[in-house]
C-alpha positions in Angstrom: 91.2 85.0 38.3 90.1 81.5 39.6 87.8 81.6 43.0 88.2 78.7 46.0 84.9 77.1 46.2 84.5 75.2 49.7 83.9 72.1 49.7 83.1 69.6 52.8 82.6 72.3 55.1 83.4 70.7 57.7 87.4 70.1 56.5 87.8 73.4 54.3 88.0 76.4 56.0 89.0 79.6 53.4 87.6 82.3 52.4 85.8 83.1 49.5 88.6 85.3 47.6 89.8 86.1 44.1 93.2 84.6 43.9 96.6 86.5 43.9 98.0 85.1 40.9 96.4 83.9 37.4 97.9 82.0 34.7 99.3 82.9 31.3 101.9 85.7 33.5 105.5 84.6 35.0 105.1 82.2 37.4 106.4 84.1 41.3 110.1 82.9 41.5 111.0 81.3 44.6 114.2 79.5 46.3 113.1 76.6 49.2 114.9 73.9 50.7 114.4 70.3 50.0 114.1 67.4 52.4 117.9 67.1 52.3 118.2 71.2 52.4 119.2 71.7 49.4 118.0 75.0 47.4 115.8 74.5 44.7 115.1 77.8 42.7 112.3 77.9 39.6 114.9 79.6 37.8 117.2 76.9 38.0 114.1 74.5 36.6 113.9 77.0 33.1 113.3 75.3 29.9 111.4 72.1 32.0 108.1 71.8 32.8 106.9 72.1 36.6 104.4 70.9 38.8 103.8 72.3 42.2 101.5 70.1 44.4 100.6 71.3 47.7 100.4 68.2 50.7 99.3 67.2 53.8 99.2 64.1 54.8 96.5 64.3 57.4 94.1 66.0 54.7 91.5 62.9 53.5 91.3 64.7 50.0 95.4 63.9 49.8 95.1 60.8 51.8 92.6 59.2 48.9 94.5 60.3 45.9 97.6 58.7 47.5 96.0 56.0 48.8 94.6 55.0 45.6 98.0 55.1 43.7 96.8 57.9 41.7 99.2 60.4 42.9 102.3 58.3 42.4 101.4 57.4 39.4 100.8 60.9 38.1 104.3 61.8 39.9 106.2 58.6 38.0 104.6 59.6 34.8 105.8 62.9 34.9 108.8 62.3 35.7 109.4 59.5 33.0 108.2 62.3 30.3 110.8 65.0 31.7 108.1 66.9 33.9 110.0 68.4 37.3 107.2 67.6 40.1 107.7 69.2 42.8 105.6 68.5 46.2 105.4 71.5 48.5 104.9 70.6 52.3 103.6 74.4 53.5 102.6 73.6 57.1 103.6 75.4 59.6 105.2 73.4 62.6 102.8 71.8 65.3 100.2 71.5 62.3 98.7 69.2 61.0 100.6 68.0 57.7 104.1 69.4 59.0 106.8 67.2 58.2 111.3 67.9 58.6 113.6 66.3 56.4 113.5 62.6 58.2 109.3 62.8 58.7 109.5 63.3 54.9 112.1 60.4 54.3 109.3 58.6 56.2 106.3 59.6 54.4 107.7 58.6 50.9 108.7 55.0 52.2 105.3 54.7 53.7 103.3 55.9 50.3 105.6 55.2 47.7 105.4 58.9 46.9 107.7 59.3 43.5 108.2 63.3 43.3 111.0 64.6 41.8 111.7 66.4 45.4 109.8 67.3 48.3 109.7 70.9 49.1 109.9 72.1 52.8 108.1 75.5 53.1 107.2 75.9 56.6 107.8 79.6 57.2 104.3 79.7 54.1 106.3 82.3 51.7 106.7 79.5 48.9 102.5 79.1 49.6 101.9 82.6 49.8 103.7 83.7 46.7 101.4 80.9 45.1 98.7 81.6 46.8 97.9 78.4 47.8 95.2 77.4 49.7 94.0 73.8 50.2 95.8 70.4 49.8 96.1 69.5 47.3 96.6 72.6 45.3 98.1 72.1 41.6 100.1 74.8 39.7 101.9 73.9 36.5 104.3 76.1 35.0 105.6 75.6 31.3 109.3 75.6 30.0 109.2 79.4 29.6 108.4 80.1 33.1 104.9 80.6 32.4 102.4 79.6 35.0 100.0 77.8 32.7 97.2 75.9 35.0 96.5 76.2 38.7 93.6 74.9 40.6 92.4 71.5 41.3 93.7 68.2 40.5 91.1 66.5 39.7 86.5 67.7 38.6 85.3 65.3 41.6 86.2 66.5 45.2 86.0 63.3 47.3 87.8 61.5 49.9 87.1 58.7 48.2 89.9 56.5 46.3 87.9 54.9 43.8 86.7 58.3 42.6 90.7 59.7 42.0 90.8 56.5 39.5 87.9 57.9 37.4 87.7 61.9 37.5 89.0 63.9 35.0 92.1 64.8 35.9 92.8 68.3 35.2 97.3 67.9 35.8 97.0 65.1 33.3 95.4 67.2 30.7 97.4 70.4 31.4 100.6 68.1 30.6 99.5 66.5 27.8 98.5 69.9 26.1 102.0 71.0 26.7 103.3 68.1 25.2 101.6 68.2 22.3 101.4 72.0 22.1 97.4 72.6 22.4 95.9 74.9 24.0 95.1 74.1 27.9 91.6 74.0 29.0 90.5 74.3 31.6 93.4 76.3 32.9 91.9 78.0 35.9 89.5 75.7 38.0 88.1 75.4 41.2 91.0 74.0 44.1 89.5 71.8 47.1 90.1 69.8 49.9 91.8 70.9 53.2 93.2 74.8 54.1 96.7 74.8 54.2 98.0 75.2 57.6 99.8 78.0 57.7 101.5 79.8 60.5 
């Protein structure tokens, strides 16, 4: 089981739990609306890889990774190698982060945010089932269903930008494992940066 470790006190707030979920089982299935309110299910996504990334635009430890490029890249990337990325927006409305179909049509245009869709979980049961606690939050799930990694995105919490362009990426590694069929380590690590704002 993988353990949030605060970081920044003074923008985490969790507590110091053993996670609900661990990798290696079926990832939680789950149906949720895109920006357009569509359904997306994970069982429609079988035989692709996923990636779930938990946002919030007012968090500073998703604010540098976007606003060094990072993030988009990472998202473009993906995308280009067949990956579905999927950005989860789990904040509840009048908190901070919470965005409706047109804030999120927004957003991208402002960021040049390149997910394969946007998730809109503002009711938390998408989050919950994940367990997810702090933005961002990374989960990727292989083509058999199988939730493979989950944890942090990157080994260096900052809010810095220039530090997303040189820490080991942990997403990046997770993918190319799968790609290349090798084992993935780390597959459990450490999540940071803001508490989701849930309901």
């Amino acid at each position: 089981m993988r353990y949030f470790a605060p970081v920044l006190a003074a923008l985490v707030a969790a507590p110091l739990a053993a996670m609900a979920i661990d990798t290696g089982q079926p990832a939680p299935p789950f149906t949720a609306r895109d920006a357009d309110g569509r359904a997306v299910t994970l069982a429609a996504l079988r035989g692709k890889t996923v990636v779930l990334e938990w946002t919030n635009e007012g968090c500073p430890f998703v604010g540098h990774m976007y606003a060094s490029g990072v993030m988009q890249r990472l998202q473009r990337q993906a995308t280009s190698d067949g990956v579905v990325w999927l950005t989860v927006i789990s904040s509840a409305p009048g908190k901070q982060g919470y965005l409706d179909g047109s804030g999120v049509r927004a957003w991208k245009g402002r960021t040049g945010a390149a997910p394969a869709d946007v998730l809109l979980d503002p009711g938390g049961a998408l989050g919950h089932a994940y367990d997810a606690r702090t933005t961002p939050d990374m989960f990727v799930i292989d083509p058999a269903g199988r939730l493979v990694y989950a944890g942090a995105i990157d080994d260096t919490p900052s809010t810095r930008p220039k530090d997303a362009k040189t820490a080991k990426n942990y997403v990046v590694l997770a993918l190319r494992a799968l790609k290349t069929g090798s084992p993935i380590s780390p597959d459990l690590t450490k999540s940071y940066g803001c508490s989701v704002k849930y309901s």
